[in-house]
N, C-alpha and C positions, 0 to 999 in steps of 0.2 A: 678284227683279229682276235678269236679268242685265245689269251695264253694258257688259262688251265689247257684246253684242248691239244693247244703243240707239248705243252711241258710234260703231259701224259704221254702221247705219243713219241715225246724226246726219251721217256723214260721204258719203253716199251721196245724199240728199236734200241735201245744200249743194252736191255737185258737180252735180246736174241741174238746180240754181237760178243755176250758172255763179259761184258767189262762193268765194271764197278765205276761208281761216281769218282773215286780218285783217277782211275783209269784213264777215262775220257777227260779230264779236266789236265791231265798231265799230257795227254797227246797235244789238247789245243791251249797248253801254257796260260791257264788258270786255274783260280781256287775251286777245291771240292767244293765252298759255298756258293760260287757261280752256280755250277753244273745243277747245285741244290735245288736255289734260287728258279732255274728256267723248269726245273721237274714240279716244281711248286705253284708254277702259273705265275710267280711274284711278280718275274718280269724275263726278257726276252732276252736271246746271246747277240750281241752285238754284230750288224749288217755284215763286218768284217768277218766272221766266223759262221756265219751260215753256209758257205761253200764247202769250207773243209770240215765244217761238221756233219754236214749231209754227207762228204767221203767218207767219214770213218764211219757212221749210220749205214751205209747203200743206199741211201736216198734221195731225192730230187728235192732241189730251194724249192717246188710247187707244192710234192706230199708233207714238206717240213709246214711251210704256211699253214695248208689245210689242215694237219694235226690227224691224216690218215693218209692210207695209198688209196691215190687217184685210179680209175680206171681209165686206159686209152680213150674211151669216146666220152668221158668228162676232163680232159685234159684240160682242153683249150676254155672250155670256160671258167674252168678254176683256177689256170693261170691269170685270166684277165680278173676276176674276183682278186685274185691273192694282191695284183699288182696296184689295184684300189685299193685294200686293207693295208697295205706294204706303207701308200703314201699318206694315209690319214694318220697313222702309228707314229711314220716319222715325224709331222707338222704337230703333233700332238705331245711328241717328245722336245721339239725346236720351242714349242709356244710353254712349254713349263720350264723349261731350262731357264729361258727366258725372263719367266714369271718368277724364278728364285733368283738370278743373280738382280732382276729389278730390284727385289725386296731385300737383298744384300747390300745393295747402294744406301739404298733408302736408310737403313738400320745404321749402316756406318757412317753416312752422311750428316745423323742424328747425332751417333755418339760421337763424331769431333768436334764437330757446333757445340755440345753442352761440356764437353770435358776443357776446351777449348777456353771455354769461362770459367771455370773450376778451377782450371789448375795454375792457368799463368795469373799471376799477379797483374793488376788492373795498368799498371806503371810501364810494362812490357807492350811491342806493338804484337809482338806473337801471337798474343789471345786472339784480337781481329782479325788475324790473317786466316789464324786457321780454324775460325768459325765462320769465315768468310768462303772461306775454302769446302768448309763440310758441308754450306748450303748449295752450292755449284755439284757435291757428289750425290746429293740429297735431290736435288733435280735433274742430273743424269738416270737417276731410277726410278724418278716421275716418270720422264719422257721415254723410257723404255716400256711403259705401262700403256702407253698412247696409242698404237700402231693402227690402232682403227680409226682413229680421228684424222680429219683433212688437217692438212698443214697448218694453213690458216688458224683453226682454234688451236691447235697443237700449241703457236706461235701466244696465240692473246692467255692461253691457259698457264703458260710460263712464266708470261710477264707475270700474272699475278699472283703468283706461287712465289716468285723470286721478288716481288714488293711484297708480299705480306710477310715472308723469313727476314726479310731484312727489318722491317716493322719489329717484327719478337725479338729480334736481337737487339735495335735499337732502345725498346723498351725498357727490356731487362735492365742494360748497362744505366738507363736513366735514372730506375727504382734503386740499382747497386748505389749510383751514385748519392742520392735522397738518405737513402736510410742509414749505408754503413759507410757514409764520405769516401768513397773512394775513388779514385780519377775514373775519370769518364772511359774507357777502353775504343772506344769509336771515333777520338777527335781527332783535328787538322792538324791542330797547333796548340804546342808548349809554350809557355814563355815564362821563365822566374827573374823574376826583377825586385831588388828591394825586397820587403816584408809579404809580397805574394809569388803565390805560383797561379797562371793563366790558365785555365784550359777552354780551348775553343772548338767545338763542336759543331754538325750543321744546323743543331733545333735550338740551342741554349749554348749560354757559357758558363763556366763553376769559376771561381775564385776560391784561395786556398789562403785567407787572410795571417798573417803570424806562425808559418808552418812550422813545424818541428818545436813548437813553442805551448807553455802552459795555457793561453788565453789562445786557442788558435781556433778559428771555426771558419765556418764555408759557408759561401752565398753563391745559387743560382739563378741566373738571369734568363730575360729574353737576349737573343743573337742583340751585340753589338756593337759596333767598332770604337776603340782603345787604342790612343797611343801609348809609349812605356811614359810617357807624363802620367798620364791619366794613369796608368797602374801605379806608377809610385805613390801617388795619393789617395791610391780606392779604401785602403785600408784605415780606419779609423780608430 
């Protein structure tokens, strides 16, 4: 479908009809930059308004396509032409539309996962939820990227997208934890008892030895099971 070609000929049929770009745009209830837009080749008037735009033209959906009048004995094969270009335009319109709100997932999916660490405090289960949450929207616009793939890899390419985001996030809270002591954002279980606070996690556990205290400092472990005995006395 070439657009320069209709957009000229959209523009050629309005001047023989004596009307102006506001003209025509106010008959079919849009902007003078529409009417601009389709005389410019930019882009096309929406499937809805090829009808009655061809009425206020005198022209036929067939001579509109082809971006000229048809003669009677090229009709029929221009119409069968036009109704091929009609459906690669649309599938081509379906598959970018597509292609941008994929990439809209994607982007937003990113930015809740990292603001999500950012902004709630480590103390808060909010943070994990909703950076838990923005990798779920963050692979909605993977898997809208997919459409070619059989199922099956569609399937195994997910799992491993959705373990390795879990991974980075896992990570991150680990290093938050290490360098700037701060609770772990990703654990099971709290527990303050006596002179510690507990946190248990699925890789490791932290200890929060003397909290709120001048001598206070932090130890992390491998995963191990504590009773509140054993926490009354971890701290030294």
């Amino acid at each position: 479908m070439d657009q320069e070609r209709i957009g000229k000929f959209i523009a050629e049929q309005r001047k023989l009809k004596k009307l102006t770009q506001s003209d025509l745009a106010e008959k079919l209830n849009v902007t003078d930059r529409s009417v601009s837009n389709w005389e410019n080749g930019k882009n096309m008037p929406d499937l809805s308004l090829f009808k009655p735009l061809c009425e206020i033209l005198d022209i036929t959906i067939n001579e509109l396509l082809s971006g000229e009048k048809v003669k009677e004995k090229d009709y029929q094969e221009k119409f069968e032409e036009n109704i091929v270009n009609t459906i690669n335009y649309s599938t081509k319109k379906i598959v970018k539309y597509n292609q941008i709100i994929s990439l809209i997932l994607i982007i937003f999916g990113l930015f809740i996962s990292i603001s999500a660490i950012m902004i709630f405090p480590s103390e808060s289960s909010w943070g994990s939820i909703y950076s838990v949450f923005g990798i779920f929207v963050f692979m909605i616009g993977i898997f809208k990227t997919l459409k070619t793939l059989k199922w099956y890899k569609k399937l195994i390419l997910m799992i491993i997208i959705f373990i390795f985001s879990i991974g980075i996030l896992l990570f991150t809270d680990y290093i938050n934890v290490k360098l700037n002591h701060e609770a772990p954002m990703f654990r099971t279980v709290t527990t303050t008892t006596g002179n510690v606070i507990y946190y248990d996690t699925l890789f490791y556990d932290v200890y929060r030895c003397y909290f709120d205290q001048d001598n206070e400092y932090w130890v992390i472990e491998k995963n191990s099971k504590k009773t509140v005995k054993d926490l009354l006395n971890y701290c030294k």
